[in-house]
C-alpha positions as semicolon CSV with decimal commas, in nm:
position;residue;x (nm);y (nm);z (nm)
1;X;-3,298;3,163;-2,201
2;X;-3,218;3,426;-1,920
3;X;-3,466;3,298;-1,702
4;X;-3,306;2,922;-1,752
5;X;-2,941;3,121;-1,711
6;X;-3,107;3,298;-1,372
7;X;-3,158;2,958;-1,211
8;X;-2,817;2,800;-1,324
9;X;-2,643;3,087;-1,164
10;X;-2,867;3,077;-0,838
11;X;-2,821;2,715;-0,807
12;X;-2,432;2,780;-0,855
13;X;-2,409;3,014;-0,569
14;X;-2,613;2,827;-0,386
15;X;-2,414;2,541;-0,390
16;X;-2,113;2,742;-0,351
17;X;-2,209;2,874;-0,030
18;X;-2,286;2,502;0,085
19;X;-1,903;2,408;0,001
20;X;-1,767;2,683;0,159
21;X;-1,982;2,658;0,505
22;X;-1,882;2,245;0,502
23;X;-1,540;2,366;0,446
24;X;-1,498;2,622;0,737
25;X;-1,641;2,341;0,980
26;X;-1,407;2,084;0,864
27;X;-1,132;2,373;0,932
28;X;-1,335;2,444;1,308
29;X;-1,370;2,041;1,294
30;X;-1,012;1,935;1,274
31;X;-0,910;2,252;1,476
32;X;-1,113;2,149;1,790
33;X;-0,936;1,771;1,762
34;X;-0,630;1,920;1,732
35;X;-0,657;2,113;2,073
36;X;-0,783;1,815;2,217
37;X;-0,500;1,570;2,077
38;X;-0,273;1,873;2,234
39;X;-0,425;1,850;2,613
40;X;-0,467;1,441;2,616
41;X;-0,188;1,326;2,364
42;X;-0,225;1,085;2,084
43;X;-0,298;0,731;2,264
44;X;-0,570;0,881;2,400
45;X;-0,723;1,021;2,042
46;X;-0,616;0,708;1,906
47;X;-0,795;0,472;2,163
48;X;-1,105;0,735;2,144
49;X;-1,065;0,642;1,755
50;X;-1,119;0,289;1,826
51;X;-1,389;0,302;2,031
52;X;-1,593;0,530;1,788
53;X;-1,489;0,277;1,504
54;X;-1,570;-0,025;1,647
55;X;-1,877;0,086;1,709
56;X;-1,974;0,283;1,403
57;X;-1,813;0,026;1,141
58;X;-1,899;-0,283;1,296
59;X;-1,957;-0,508;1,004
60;X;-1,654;-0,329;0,876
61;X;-1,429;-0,377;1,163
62;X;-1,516;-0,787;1,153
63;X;-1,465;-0,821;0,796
64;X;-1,101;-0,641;0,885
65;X;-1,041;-0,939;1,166
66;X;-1,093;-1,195;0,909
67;X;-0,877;-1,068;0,682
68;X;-0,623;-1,003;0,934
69;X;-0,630;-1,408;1,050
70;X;-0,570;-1,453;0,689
71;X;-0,273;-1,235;0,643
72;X;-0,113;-1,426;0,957
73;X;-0,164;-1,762;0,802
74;X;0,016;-1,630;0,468
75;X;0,316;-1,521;0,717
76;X;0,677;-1,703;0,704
77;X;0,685;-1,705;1,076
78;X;0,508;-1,544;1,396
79;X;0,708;-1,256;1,339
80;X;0,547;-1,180;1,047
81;X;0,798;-1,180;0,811
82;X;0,825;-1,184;0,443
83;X;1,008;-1,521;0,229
84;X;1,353;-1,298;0,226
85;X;1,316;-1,173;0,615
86;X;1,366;-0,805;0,459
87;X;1,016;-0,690;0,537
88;X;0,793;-0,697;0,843
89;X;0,440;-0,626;0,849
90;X;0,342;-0,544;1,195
91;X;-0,012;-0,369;1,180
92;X;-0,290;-0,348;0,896
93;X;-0,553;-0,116;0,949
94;X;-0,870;-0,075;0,751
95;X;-0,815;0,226;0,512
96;X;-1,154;0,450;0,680
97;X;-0,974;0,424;1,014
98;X;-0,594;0,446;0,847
99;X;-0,713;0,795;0,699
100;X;-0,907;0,930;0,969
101;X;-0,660;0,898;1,232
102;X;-0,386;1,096;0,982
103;X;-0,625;1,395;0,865
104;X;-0,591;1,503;1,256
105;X;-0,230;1,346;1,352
106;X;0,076;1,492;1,296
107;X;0,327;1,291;1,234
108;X;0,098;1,074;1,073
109;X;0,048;0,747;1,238
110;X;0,214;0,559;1,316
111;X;0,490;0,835;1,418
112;X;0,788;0,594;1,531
113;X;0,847;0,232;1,603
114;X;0,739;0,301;1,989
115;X;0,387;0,378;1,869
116;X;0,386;0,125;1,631
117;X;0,436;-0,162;1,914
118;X;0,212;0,067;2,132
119;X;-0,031;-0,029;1,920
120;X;0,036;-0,347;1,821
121;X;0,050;-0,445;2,173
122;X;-0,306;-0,238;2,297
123;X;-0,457;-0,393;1,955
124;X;-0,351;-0,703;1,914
125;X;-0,676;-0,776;1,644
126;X;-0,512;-0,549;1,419
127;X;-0,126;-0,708;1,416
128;X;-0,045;-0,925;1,150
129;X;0,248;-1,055;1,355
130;X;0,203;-1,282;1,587
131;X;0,495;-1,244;1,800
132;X;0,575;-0,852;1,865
């Protein structure tokens, strides 16, 4: 039984150790991002974003256009808005992309109206609306 209790407890640390080493360079990670969103501002993280997506989550990123063409069909009018004209639904992004681009911004995105038509405008594939 000790020996058996020897391994658990090796294994344990072992995979302790892992954690906390993936940890610290997820801390050095989103550090290094953060200085960089600092020196060339947000559009330019977020356009790096979409460039890295587009390319890594291809099949991803095309299943997200088709969904978005049918989200504008369901619309009340190119403006995109709902049946009582209370709600507008300018931009859907795929939730990978959606949660990578807040675990380094802050304010998450989108951080005001401005960006939100920045982007709507620059990204047109992911606006629901189809009047801005």
């Amino acid at each position: 039984m000790k020996f058996i209790s020897k391994d658990i407890k090796d294994a344990a640390k072992q995979l302790s150790e892992q954690l906390t080493e993936l940890a610290q360079k997820k801390i050095i990670e989103k550090q290094e991002v953060q200085k960089l969103i600092a020196m060339k501002g947000r559009k330019k993280f977020i356009e790096n974003s979409m460039v890295v997506y587009r390319a890594t989550y291809n099949a991803e990123y095309l299943e997200h256009l088709k969904y978005i063409k049918k989200l504008r069909a369901l619309q009340l009018n190119k403006f995109g808005t709902n049946e009582d004209e209370r709600f507008r639904l300018l931009i859907k992004l795929p939730t990978r992309l959606y949660v990578y681009l807040n675990r380094f911004l802050n304010p998450q995105f989108p951080a005001d109206t401005k960006e939100s038509h920045w982007f709507a405008k620059r990204y047109k594939e992911f606006c629901t609306a189809e009047k801005i």
